[in-house]
Legacy VTK file of the C-alpha trace (Angstrom):
# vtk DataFile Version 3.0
C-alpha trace
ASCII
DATASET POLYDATA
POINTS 291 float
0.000 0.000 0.000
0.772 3.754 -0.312
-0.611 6.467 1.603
-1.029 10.292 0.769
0.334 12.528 3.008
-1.933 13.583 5.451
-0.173 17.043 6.544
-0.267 18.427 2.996
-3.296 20.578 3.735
-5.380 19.326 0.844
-4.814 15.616 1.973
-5.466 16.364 5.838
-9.075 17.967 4.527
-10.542 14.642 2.437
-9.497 12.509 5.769
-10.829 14.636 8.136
-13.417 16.843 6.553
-14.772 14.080 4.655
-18.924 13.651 5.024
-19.054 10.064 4.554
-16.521 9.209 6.953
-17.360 11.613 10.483
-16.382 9.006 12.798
-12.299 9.533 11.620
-12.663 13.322 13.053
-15.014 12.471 16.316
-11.699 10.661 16.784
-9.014 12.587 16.388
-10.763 15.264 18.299
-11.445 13.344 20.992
-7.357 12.520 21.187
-6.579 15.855 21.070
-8.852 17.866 23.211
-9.928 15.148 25.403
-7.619 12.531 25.943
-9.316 9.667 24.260
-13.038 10.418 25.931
-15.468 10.171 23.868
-16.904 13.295 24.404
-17.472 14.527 21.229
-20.689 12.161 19.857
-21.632 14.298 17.092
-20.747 16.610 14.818
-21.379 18.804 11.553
-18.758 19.529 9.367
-19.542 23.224 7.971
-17.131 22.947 4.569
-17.073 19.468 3.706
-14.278 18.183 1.561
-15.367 18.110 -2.484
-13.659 16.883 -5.216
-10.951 18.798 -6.899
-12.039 21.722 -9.900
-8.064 22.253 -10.578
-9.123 25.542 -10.822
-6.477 27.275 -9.095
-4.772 26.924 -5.242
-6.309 29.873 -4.072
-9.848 28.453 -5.082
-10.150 25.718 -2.179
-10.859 26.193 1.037
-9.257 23.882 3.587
-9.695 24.777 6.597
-11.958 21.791 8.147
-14.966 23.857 10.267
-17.482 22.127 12.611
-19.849 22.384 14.705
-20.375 20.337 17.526
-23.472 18.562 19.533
-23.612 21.436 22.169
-23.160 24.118 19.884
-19.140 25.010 19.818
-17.502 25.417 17.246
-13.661 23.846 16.309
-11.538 25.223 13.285
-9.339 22.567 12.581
-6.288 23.569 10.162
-2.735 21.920 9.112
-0.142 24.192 8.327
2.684 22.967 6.948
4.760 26.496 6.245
5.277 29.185 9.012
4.740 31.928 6.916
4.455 35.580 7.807
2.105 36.917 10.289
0.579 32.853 11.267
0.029 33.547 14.276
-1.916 36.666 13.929
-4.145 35.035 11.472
-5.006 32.395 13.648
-6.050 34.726 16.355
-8.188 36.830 14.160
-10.287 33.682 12.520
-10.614 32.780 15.942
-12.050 35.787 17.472
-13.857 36.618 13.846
-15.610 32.998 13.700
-16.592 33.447 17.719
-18.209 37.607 16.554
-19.907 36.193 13.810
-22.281 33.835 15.660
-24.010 36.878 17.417
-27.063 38.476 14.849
-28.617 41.842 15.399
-30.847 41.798 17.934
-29.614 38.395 19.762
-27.976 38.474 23.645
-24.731 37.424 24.336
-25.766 34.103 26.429
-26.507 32.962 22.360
-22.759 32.917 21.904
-21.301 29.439 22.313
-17.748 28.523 22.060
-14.997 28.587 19.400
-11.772 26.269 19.509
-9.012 27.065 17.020
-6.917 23.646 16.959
-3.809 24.296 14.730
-1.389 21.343 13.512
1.855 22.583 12.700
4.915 20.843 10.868
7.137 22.902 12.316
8.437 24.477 15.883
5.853 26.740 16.683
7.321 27.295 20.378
10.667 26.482 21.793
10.745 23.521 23.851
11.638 25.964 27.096
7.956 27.380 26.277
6.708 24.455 25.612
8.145 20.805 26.190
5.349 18.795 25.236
3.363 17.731 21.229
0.193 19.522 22.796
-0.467 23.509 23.857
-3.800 25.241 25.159
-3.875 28.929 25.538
-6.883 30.411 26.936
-7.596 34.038 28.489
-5.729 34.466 31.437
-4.841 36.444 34.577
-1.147 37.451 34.506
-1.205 39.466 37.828
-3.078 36.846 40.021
-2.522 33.794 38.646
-6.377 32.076 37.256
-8.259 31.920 33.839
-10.934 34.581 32.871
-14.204 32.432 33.833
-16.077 32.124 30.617
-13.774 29.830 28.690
-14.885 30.932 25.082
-12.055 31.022 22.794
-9.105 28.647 22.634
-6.006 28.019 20.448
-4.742 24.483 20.696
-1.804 23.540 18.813
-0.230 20.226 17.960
3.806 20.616 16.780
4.352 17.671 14.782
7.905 17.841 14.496
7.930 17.709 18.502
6.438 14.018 18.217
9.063 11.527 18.729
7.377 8.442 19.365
8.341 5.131 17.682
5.735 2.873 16.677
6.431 0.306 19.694
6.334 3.077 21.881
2.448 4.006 21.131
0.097 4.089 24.453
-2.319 6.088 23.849
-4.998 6.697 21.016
-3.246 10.172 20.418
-0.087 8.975 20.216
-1.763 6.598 17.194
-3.166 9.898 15.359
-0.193 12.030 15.681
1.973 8.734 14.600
-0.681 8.454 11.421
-0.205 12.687 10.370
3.839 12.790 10.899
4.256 8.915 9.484
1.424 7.358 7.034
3.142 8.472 4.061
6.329 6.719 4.847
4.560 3.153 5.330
3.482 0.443 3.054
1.043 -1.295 5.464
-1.563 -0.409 8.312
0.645 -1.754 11.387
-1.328 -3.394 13.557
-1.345 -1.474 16.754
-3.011 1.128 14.545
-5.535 -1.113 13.040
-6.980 -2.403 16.224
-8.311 1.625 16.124
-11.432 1.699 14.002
-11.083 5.363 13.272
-6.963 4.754 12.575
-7.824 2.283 10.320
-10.790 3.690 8.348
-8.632 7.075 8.162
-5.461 4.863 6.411
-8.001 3.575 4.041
-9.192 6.664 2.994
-5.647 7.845 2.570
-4.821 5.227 0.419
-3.478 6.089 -3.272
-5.722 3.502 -5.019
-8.662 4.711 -3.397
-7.958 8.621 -4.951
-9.647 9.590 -7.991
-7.327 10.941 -10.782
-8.773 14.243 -9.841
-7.531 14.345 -6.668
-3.782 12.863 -7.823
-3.524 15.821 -9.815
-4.762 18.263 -6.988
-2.314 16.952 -4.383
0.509 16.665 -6.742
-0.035 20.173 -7.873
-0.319 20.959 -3.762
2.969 19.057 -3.536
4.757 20.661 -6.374
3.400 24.329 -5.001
3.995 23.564 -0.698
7.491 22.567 -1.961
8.014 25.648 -4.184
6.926 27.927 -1.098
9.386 26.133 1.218
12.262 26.491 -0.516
11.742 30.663 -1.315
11.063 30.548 2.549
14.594 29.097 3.274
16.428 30.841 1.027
14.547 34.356 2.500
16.011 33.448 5.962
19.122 32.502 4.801
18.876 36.074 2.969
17.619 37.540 5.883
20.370 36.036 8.088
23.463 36.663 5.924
22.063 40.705 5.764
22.072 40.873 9.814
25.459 39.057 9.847
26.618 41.725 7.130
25.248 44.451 9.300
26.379 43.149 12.940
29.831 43.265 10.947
29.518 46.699 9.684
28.058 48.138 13.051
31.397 46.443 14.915
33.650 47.724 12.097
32.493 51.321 12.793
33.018 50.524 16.874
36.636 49.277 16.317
37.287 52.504 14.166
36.039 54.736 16.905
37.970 52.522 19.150
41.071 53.313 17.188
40.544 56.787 16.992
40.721 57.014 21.013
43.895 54.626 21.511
45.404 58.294 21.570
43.193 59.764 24.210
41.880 57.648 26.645
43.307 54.352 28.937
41.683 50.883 27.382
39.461 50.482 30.474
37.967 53.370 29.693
37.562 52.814 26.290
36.112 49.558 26.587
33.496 51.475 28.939
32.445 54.133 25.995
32.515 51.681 23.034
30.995 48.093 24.873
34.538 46.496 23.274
35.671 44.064 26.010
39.212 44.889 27.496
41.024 42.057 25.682
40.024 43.143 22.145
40.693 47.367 23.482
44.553 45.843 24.316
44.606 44.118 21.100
43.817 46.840 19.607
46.512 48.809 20.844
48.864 45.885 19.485
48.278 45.948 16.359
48.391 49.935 15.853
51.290 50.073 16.910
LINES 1 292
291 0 1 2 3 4 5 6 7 8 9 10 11 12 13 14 15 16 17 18 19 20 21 22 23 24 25 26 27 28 29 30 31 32 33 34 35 36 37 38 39 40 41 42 43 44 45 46 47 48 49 50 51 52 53 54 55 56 57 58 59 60 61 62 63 64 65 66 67 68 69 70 71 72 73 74 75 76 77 78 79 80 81 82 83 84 85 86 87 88 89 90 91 92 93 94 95 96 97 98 99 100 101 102 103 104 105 106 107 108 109 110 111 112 113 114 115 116 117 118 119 120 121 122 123 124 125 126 127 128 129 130 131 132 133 134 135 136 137 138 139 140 141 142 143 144 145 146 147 148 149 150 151 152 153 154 155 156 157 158 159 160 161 162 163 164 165 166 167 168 169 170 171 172 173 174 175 176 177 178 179 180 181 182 183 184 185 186 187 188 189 190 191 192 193 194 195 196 197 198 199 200 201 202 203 204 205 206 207 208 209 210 211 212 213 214 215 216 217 218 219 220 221 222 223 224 225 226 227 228 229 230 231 232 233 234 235 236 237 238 239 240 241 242 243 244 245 246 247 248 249 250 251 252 253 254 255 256 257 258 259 260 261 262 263 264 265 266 267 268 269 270 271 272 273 274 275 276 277 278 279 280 281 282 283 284 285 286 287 288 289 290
């Protein structure tokens, strides 16, 4: 067997947004935001997944929106680049999808809540912010320590490249779903710890390459070609970006060593080291090679 892979955005929306197959995202909810309880019972998905058009990237929309049994709401996205301003954007869709619900006229005990859960193949925080796969960020009370009571809005995020997991080393059903969206496209079978998980399994089946229409080979190879494109101008703007601080760092502590030079003449190295932030050794040395 070969499986697509599920954290190309386009993939990750026809397994999880798919109509036919709502049990795979009660799931993998359930992991995420509630340790394997099987809280969630039902769900709609607002934007099911639809075959491909090939009309164009910009044309689909792929973020996977639902709304749950009592009301709340969960937008569920991948993102695979960590492109400009990603953060921001999350927090506005957030706080624009929980604005939205209210209609002229309605109270505010009509609003229900909204849960932004954000997968991310790449280090959104550093492991001194955060150690673990999982983070949960709600409202909260710097100066006395608590979270503002009405628990309305939520970002959850899931770093993928944080999960280290083998496959023998599973326990858990989210261990099994985070294994599945870093992995699935690197194995040629459903292992069996994984297929013992109805959802797991159903979800590998779905992923499967024979089961894809042509359709939707071209769409995710054109997804592929494009994620891959966008990646590498990425790299080679921080490598850009890098190399013109470096360039600059070097300029600014040319111009200090100059003025450093110029006082040699005037002033004891102690003191110069004081006026220019030069430590003493490189004030003496200097004075070595001047003169």
């Amino acid at each position: 067997m070969d499986f697509i892979n599920p954290k190309t955005d386009y993939a990750f929306k026809k397994i999880f947004g798919n109509e036919q197959h709502k049990d795979v995202l009660i799931s993998f909810l359930n992991a995420i935001l509630h340790g394997g309880k099987p809280i969630i019972q039902s769900l709609e998905i607002l934007d099911p997944y639809n075959a491909p058009k090939l009309s164009g990237l910009k044309d689909t929309f792929l973020d996977v929106r639902t709304k749950l049994n009592d009301g709340s709401y969960i937008i569920i996205e991948m993102q695979v680049l960590a492109v400009e301003w990603f953060a921001k954007r999350l927090l506005y869709n957030l706080t624009k999808a929980y604005s939205v619900q209210l209609k002229p006229k309605e109270k505010y005990e009509t609003l229900t809540p909204v849960i932004g859960l954000t997968i991310t193949n790449f280090k959104m925080f550093t492991k001194k912010e955060v150690k673990g796969v999982l983070s949960r960020f709600v409202l909260y009370d710097r100066e006395n320590g608590f979270e503002y009571p009405i628990k309305d809005i939520e970002l959850v995020f899931v770093e993928l490249t944080k999960f280290k997991k083998k496959l023998t080393e599973l326990e858990t059903i989210m261990d099994k779903w985070l294994y599945f969206l870093r992995y699935a496209d690197q194995l040629d079978d459903v292992p069996q710890t994984m297929k013992v998980e109805p959802a797991i399994d159903e979800a590998f089946q779905i992923a499967n390459w024979v089961n894809m229409s042509q359709e939707e080979v071209d769409e995710l190879e054109k997804r592929k070609f494009f994620t891959g494109t966008i990646q590498r101008l990425t790299e080679a703007a921080r490598k850009a970006e890098q190399l013109a601080k470096e360039q600059r760092k070097e300029g600014i502590e040319e111009g200090i060593k100059k003025v450093a030079i110029q006082l040699l003449d005037v002033l004891d190295d102690e003191t110069i080291s004081q006026k220019t932030g030069l430590s003493l050794e490189e004030v003496q040395n200097l004075r070595k090679v001047t003169q």
